[in-house]
LUMKOL-220497 format. One line per field, with one value per residue: z, y negated, x of N, C-alpha, C, O in turn. Coordinates in Angstrom, 2 decimals. Example, Ala and Ser with C-alpha at 12.3 -4.5 7.8 and 13.67 -1.06 7.14 Angstrom:
# LUMKOL-220497
n.c3 [7.80; 7.08]
n.c2 [5.69; 2.25]
n.c1 [13.19; 12.85]
ca.c3 [7.80; 7.14]
ca.c2 [4.50; 1.06]
ca.c1 [12.30; 13.67]
c.c3 [7.80; 7.87]
c.c2 [3.30; -0.03]
c.c1 [13.20; 12.90]
o.c3 [8.46; 8.04]
o.c2 [3.32; -1.14]
o.c1 [14.24; 13.41]
This chain:
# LUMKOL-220497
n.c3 [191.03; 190.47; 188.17; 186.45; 184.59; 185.15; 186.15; 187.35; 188.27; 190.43; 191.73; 193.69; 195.25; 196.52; 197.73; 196.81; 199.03; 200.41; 198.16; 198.42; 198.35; 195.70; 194.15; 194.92; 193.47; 190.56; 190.36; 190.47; 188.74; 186.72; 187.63; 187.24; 184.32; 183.71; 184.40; 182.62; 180.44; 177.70; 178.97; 181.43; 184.93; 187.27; 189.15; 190.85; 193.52; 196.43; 199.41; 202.30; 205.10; 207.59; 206.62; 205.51; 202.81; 200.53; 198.61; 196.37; 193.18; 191.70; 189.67; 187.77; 185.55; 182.66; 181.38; 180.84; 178.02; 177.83; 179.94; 179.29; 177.02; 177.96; 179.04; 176.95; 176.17; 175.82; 178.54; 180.24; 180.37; 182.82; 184.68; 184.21; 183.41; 186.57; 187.85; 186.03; 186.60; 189.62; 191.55; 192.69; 195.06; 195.12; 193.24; 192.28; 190.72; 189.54; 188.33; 188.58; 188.25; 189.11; 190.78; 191.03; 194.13; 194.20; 192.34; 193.99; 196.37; 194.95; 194.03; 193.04]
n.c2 [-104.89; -103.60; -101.28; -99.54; -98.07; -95.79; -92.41; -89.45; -86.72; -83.28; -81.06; -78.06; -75.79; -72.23; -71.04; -67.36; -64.48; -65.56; -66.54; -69.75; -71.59; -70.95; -71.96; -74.60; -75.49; -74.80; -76.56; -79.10; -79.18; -79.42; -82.06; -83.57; -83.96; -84.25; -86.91; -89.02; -88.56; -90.35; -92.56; -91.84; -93.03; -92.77; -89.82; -86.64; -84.65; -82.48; -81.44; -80.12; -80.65; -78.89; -76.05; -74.32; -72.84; -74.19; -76.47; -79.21; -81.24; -84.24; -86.13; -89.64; -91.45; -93.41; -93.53; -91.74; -90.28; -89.98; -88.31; -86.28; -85.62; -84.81; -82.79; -80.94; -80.01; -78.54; -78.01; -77.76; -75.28; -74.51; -73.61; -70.94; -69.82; -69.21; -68.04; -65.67; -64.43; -63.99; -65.81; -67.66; -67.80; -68.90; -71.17; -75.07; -76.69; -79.98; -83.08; -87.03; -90.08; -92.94; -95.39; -98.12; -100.07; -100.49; -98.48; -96.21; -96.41; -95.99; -92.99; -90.00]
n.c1 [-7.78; -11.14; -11.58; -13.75; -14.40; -11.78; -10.93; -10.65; -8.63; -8.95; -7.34; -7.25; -5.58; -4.97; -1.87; -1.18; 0.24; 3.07; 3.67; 4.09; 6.07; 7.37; 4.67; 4.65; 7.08; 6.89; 3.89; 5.25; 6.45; 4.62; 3.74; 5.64; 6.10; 3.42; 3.03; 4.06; 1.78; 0.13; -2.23; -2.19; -2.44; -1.86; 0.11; 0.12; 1.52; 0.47; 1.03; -0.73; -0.80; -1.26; -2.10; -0.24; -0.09; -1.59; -2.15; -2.58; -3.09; -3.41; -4.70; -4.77; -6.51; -7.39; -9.40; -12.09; -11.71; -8.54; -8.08; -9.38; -7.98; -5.52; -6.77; -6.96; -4.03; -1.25; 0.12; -1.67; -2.31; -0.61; -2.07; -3.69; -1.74; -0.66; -2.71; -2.65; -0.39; -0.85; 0.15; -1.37; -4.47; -6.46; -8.20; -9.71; -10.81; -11.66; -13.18; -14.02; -15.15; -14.60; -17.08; -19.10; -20.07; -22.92; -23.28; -23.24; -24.54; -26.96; -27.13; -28.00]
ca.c3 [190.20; 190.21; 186.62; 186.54; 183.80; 185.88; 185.85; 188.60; 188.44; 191.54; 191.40; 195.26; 194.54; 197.53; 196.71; 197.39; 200.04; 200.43; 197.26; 198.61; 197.71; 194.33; 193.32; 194.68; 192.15; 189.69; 190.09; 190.97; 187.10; 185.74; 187.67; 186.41; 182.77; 183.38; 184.47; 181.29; 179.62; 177.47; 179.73; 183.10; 185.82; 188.45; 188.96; 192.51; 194.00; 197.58; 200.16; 203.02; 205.92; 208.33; 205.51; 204.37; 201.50; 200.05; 197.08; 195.26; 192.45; 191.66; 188.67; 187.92; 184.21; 182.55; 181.55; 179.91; 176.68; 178.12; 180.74; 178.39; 175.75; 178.86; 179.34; 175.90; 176.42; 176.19; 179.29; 180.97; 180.14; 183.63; 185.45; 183.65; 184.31; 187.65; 188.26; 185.47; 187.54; 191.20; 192.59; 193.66; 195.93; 194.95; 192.01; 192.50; 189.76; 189.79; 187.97; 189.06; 187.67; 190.07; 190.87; 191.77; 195.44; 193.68; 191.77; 195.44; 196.71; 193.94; 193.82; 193.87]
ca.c2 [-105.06; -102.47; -100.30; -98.29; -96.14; -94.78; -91.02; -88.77; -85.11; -82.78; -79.25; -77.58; -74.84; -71.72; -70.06; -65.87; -64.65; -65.57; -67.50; -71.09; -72.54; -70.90; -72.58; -75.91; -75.86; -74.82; -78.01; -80.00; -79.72; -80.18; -83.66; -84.53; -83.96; -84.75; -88.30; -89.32; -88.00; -91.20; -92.43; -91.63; -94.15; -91.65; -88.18; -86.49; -83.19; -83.04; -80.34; -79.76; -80.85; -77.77; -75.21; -73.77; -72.27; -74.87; -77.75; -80.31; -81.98; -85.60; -87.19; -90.73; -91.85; -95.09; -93.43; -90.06; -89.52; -89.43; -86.88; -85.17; -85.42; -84.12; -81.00; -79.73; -80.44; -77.25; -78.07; -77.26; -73.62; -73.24; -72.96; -69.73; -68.71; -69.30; -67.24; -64.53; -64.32; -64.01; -67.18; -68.44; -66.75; -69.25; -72.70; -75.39; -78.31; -81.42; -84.74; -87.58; -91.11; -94.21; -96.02; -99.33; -100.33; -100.57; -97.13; -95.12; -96.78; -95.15; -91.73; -89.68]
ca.c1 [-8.94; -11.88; -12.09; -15.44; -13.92; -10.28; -11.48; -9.83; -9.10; -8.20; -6.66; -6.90; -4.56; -3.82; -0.85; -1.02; 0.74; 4.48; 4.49; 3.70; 7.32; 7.47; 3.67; 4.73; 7.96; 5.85; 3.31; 6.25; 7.30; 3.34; 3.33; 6.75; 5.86; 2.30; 3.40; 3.79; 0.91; -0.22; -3.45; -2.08; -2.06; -0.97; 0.15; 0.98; 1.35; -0.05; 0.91; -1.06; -0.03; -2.05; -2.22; 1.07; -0.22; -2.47; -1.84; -3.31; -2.30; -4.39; -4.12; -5.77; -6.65; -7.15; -10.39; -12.28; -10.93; -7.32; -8.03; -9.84; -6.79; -4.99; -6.75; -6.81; -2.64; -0.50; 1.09; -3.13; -1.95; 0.54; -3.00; -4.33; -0.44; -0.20; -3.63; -2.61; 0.46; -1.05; 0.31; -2.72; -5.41; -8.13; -8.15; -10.88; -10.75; -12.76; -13.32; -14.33; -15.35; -14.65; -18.13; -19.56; -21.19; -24.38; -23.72; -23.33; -26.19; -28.11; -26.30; -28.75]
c.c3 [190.02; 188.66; 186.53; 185.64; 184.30; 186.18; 186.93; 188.43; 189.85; 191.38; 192.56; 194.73; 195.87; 196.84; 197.30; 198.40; 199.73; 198.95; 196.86; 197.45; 196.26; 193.26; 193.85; 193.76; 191.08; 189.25; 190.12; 189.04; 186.51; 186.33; 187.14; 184.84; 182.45; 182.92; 183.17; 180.07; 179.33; 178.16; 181.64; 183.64; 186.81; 188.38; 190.14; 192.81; 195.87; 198.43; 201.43; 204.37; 207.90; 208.20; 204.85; 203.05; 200.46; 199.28; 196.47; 194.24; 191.99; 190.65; 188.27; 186.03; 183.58; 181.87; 180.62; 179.35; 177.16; 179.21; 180.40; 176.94; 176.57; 179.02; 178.15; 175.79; 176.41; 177.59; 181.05; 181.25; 181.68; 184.81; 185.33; 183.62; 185.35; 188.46; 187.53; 186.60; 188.95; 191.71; 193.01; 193.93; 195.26; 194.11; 192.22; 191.58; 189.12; 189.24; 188.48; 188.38; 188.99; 189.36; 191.61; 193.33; 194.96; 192.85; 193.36; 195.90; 196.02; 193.73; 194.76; 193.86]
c.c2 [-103.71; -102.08; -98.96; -97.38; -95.93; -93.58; -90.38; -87.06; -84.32; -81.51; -79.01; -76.05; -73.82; -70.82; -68.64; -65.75; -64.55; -66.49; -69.35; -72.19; -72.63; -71.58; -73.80; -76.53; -75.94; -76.09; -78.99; -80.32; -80.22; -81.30; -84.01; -84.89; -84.46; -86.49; -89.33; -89.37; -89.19; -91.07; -92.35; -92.74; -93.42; -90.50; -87.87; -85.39; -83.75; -81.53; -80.50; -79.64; -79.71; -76.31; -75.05; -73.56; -73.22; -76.38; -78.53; -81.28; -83.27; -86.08; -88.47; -91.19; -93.07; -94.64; -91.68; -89.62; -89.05; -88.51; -86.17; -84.52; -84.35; -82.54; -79.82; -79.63; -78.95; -77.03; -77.79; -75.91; -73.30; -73.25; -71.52; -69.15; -68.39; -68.52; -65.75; -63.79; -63.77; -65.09; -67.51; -67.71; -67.59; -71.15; -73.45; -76.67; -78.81; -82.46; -85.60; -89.05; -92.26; -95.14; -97.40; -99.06; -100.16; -98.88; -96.05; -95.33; -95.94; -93.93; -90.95; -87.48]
c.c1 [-9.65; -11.63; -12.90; -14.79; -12.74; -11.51; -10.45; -9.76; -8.70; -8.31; -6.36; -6.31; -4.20; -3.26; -1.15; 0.12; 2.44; 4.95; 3.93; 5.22; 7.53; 5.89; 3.57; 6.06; 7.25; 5.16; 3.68; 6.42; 6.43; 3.59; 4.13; 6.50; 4.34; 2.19; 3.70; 3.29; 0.46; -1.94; -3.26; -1.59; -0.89; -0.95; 0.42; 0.44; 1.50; 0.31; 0.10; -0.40; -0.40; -2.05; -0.80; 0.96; -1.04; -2.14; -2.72; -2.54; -3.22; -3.82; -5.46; -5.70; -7.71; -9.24; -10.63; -11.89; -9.36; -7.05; -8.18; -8.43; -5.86; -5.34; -6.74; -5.03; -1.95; -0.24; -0.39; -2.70; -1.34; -0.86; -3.36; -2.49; -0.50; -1.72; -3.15; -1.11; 0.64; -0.34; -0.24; -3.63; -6.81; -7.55; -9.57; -10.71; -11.89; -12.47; -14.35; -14.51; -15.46; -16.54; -17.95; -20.33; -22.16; -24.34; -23.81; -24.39; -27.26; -28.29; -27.75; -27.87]
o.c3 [189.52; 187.98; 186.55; 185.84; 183.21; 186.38; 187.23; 188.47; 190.48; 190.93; 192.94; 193.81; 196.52; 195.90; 198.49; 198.62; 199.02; 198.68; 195.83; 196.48; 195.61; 192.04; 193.51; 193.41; 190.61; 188.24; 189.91; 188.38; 185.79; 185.39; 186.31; 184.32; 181.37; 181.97; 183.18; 179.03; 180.38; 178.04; 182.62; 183.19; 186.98; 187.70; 190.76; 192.57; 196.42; 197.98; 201.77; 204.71; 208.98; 209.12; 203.83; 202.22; 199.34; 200.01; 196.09; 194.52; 192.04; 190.60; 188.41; 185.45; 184.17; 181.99; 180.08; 179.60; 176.91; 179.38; 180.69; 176.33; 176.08; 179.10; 178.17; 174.92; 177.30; 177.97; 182.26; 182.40; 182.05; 185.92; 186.37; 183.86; 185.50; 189.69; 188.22; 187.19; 189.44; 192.93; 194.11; 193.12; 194.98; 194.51; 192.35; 192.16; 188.43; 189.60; 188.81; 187.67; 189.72; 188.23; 192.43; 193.60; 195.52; 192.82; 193.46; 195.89; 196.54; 193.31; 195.88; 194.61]
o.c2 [-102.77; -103.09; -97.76; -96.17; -95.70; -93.82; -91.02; -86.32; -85.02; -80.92; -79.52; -75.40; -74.24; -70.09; -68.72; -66.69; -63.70; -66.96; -69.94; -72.96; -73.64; -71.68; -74.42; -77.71; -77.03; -76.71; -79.95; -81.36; -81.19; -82.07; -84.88; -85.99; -84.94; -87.11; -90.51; -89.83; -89.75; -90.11; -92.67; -93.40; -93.51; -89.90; -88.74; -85.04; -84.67; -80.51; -81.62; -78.74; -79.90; -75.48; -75.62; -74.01; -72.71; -77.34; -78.03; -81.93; -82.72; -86.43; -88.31; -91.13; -93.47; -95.47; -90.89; -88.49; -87.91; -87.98; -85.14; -83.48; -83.28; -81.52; -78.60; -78.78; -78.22; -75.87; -77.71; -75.48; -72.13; -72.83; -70.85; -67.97; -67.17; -68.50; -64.73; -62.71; -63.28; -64.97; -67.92; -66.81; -67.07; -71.96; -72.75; -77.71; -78.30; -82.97; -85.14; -89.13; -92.29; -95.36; -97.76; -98.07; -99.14; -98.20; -95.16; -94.46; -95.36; -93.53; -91.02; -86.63]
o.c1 [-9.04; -11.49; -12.63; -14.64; -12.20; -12.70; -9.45; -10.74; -7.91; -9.30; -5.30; -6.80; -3.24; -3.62; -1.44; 0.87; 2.97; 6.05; 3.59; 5.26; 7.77; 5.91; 2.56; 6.13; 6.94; 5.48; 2.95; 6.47; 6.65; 3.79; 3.85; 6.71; 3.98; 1.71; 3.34; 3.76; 0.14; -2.70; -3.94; -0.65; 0.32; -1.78; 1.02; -0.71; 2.11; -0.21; 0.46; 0.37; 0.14; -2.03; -0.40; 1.74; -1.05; -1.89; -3.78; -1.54; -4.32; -2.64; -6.68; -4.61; -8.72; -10.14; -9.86; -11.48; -8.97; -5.95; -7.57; -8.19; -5.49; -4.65; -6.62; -4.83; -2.41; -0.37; -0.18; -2.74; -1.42; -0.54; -3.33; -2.24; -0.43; -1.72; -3.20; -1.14; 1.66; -0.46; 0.11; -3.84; -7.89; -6.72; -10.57; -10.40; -12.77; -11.41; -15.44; -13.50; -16.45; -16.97; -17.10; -21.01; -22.57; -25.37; -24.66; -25.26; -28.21; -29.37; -28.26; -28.34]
């Protein structure tokens, strides 16, 4: 069944050099604990199947407010670690709102 409000976020994540393994443990533990963030449909850490160094983490939500509840979340914080840190060379995070056929059509 379609649901126009599921909300989507995506976190493209490269790790600095040599510490790929240690910033997919890392996001390994946010999805585990995310996964149960009241609101979440799905959670999932994504490696790169080209790109050694390169991550994503996807999470899917039942709609705005609980993504949004999500990012004010303590557990938002192991981003602004994992940059204060040097783990990652470069962070790119994105939301997203599932659309209708008739809303793409229109997209302007």
């Amino acid at each position: 069944m379609h649901n126009p409000c599921v909300v989507t976020h995506l976190v493209s994540l490269r790790a600095s050099a040599g510490n790929s393994a240690l910033l997919g443990a890392r996001l390994n533990t946010l999805v585990e604990t995310a996964s149960n963030a009241p609101g979440s449909l799905n959670f999932a850490l994504h490696k790169s199947m080209t790109e050694e160094s390169v991550w994503l983490v996807s999470g899917m939500w039942v709609d705005a407010s609980a993504m949004n509840d999500w990012f004010t979340s303590p557990e938002l914080g192991i981003f602004a670690e994992l940059v204060a840190e040097r783990l990652v060379s470069s962070l790119d995070f994105r939301t997203f709102a599932n659309v209708t056929t008739a809303q793409a059509r229109t997209a302007q």
